[in-house]
C-alpha positions as CSV (number, residue, x, y, z in Angstrom):
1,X,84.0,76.8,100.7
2,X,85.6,76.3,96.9
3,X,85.6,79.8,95.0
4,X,84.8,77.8,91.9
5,X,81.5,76.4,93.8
6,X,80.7,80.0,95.6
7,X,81.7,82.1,92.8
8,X,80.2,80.4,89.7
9,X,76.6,81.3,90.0
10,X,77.5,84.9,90.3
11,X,80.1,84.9,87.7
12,X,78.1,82.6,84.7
13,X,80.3,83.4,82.1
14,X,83.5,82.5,83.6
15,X,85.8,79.8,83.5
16,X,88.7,79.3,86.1
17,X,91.9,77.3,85.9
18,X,95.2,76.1,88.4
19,X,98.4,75.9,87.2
20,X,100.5,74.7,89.7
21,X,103.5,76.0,91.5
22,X,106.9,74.8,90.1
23,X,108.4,73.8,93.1
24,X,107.2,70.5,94.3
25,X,106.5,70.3,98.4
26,X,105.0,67.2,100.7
27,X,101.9,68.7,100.6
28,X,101.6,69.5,96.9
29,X,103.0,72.4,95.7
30,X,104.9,76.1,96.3
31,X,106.5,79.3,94.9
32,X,109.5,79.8,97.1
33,X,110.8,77.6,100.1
34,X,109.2,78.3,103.4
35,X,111.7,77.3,105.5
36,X,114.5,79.8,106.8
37,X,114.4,83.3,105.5
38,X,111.3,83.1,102.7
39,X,111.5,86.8,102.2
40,X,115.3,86.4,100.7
41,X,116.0,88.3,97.7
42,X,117.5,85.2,95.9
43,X,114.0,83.5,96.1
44,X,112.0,86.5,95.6
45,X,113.8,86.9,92.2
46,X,113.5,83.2,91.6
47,X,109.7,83.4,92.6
48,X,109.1,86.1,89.9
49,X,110.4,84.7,87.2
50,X,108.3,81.7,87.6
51,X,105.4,83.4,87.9
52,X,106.1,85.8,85.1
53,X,106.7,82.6,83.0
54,X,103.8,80.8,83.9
55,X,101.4,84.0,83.6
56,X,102.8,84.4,80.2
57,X,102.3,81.2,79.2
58,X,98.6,80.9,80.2
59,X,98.1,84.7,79.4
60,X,99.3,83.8,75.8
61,X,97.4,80.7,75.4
62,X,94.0,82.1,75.9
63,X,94.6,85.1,73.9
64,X,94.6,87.5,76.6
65,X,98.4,89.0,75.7
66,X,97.3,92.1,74.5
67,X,94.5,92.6,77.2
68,X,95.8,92.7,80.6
69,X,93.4,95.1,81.8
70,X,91.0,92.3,81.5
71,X,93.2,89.7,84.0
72,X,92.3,89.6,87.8
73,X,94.7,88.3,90.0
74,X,93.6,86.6,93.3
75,X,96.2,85.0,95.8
76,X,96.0,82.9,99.2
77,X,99.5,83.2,101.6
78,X,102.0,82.5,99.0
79,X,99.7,82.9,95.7
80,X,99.2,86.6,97.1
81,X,102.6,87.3,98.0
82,X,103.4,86.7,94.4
83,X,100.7,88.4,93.4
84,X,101.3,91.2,95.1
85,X,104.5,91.6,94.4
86,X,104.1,91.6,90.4
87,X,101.6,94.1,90.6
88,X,104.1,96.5,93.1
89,X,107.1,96.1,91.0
90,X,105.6,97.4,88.2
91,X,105.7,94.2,86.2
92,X,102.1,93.3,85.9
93,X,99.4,96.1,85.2
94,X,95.8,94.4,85.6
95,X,92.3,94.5,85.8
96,X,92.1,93.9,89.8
97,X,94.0,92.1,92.1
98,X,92.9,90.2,95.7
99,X,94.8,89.4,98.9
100,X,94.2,86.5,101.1
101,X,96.3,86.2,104.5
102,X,99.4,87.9,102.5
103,X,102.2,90.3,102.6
104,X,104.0,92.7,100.4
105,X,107.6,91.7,99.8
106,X,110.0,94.4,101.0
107,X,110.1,96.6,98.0
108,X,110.2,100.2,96.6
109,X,106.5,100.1,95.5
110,X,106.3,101.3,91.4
111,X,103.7,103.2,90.6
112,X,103.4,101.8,86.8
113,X,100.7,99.7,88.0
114,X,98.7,102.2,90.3
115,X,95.4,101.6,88.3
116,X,94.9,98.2,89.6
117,X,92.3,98.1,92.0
118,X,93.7,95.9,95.3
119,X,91.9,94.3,97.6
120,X,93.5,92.9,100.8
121,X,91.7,90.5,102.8
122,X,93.5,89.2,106.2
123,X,91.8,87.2,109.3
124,X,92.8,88.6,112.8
125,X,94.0,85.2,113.9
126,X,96.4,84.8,111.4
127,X,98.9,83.2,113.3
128,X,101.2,82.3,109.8
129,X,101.1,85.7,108.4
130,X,100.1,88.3,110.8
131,X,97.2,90.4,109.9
132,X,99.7,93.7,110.1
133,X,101.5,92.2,107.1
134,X,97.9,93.2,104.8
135,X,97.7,96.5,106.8
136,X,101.3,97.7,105.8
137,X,100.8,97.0,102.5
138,X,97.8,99.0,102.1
139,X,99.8,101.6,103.5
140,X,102.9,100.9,100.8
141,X,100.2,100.7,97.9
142,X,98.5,103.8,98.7
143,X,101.5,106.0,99.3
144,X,101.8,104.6,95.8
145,X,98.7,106.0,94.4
146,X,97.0,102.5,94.2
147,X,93.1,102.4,95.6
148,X,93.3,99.9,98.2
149,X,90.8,98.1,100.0
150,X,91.6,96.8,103.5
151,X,89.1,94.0,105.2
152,X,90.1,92.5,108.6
153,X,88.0,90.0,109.7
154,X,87.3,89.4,113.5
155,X,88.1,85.7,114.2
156,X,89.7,84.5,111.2
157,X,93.1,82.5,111.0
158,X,95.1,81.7,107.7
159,X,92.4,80.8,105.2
160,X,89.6,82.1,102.7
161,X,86.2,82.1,104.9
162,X,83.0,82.4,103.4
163,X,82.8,86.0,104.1
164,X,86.1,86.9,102.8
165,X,85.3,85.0,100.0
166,X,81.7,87.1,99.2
167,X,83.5,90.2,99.8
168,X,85.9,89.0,97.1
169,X,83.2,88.6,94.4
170,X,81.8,92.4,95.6
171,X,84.6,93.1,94.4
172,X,85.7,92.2,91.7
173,X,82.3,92.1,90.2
174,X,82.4,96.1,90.9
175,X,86.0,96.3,89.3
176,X,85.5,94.3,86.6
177,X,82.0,95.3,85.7
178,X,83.3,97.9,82.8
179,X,85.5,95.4,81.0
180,X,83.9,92.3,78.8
181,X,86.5,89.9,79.5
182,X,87.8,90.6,83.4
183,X,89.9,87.8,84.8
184,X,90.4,86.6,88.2
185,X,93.6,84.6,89.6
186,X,93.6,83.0,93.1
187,X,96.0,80.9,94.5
188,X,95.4,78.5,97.6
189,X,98.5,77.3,99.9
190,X,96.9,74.0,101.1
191,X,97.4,70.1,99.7
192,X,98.2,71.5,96.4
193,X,99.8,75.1,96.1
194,X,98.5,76.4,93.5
195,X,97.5,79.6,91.1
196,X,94.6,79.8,90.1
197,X,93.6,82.5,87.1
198,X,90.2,83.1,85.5
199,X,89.0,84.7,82.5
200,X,86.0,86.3,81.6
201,X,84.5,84.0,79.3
202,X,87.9,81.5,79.3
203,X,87.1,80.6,83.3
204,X,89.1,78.3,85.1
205,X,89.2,77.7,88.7
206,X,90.7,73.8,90.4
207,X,87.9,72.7,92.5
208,X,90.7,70.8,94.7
209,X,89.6,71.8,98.2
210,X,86.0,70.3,99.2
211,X,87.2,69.2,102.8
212,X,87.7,73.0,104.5
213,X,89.7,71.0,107.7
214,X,92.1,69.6,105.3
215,X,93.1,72.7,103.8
216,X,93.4,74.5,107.5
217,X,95.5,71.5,108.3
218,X,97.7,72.1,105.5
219,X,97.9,75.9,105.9
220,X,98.6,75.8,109.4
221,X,101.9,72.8,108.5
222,X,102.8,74.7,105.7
223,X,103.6,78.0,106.0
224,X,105.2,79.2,108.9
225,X,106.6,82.6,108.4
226,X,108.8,84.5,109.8
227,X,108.1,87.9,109.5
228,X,110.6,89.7,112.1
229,X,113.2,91.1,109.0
230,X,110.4,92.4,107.2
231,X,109.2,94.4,110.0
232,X,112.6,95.6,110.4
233,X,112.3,97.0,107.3
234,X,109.1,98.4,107.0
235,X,109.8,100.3,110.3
């Protein structure tokens, strides 16, 4: 099910948008290469800075520069890798931030960014992305001082399902609920990789996948990853 068609009804006053990926792929569109090693430091630096670049940008445009506490961010496999990572580092201090089916980049977790409320959100048949991946970095983020929520859903592979999606909105309708202008970002790794970021009352949100089997068919393609160094290093 679309966020944009499952969310908007609850969230009347926003607007959602999807700026896409910068680096173009078969299927659309991605943040880093897959293939090989995709946790590589070369392409985690080169994944930030295009996702610092392109936040900017659209953080800038709709006038939300000096009001971060306002943004949400909200990733799917590689949209919350990103994600998550530019909250841990310290570089991105936000209203909220969800997880879909990601993982924490091996990392010294900052604490600059500890009031952002994370929610991680993993199936238990994640084949791409184990569900471990979510659980270690609840444990990173908390050691941290963030508040983490942790949801692993019983029969779910590497995807957004309805109920992870409604446990979503719970959430950041409960996060967001003291600020007038909260904003959401989510990112889906299907046809089209892509970011998606919403504003309180500047929404935006792609509504790109209304065929759910061609978006599983994609993930599963897509994003193989191989998650045997990071383990290494979380241990």
């Amino acid at each position: 099910m679309p966020l944009a068609a499952s969310w908007r009804a609850s969230l009347p006053n926003t607007q959602f948008a999807a700026p896409d990926a910068p680096l173009p792929h078969r299927y659309g569109h991605q943040w880093f290469i897959a293939e090989g090693n995709p946790l590589d430091p070369t392409r985690i630096r080169t994944a930030r800075e295009a996702f610092d670049g392109l936040m900017n940008d659209v953080v800038r445009a709709e006038g939300f520069a000096d009001a971060h506490a306002r943004i949400a961010f909200v990733g799917l496999s590689q949209g919350s890798i990103v994600a998550l990572d530019a909250v841990a580092s310290g570089r991105w201090r936000i209203g909220a931030l969800v997880s879909f089916a990601g993982l924490l980049p091996p990392q010294q977790v900052s604490s600059a960014s500890r009031d952002t409320p994370v929610l991680l959100v993993h199936g238990q048949r994640d084949t791409t992305i184990p569900a471990t991946a979510s659980t270690l970095a609840a444990a990173q983020l908390g050691a941290a001082g963030f508040k983490v929520e942790l949801e692993i859903e019983p029969g779910v592979g590497h995807t957004i399902s309805s109920s992870g999606a409604e446990r979503a909105l719970t959430f950041l309708k409960q996060t967001l609920a003291g600020g007038a202008f909260p904003a959401v970002e989510h990112t889906y790794r299907g046809s089209d990789q892509d970011v998606d970021i919403g504003f309180w009352n500047i929404e935006w949100l792609a509504n790109r996948y209304d065929q759910p089997a061609k978006l599983d068919g994609a993930v599963s393609q897509n994003t193989t990853t191989k998650l045997r160094g990071y383990r290494a290093t979380m241990t």
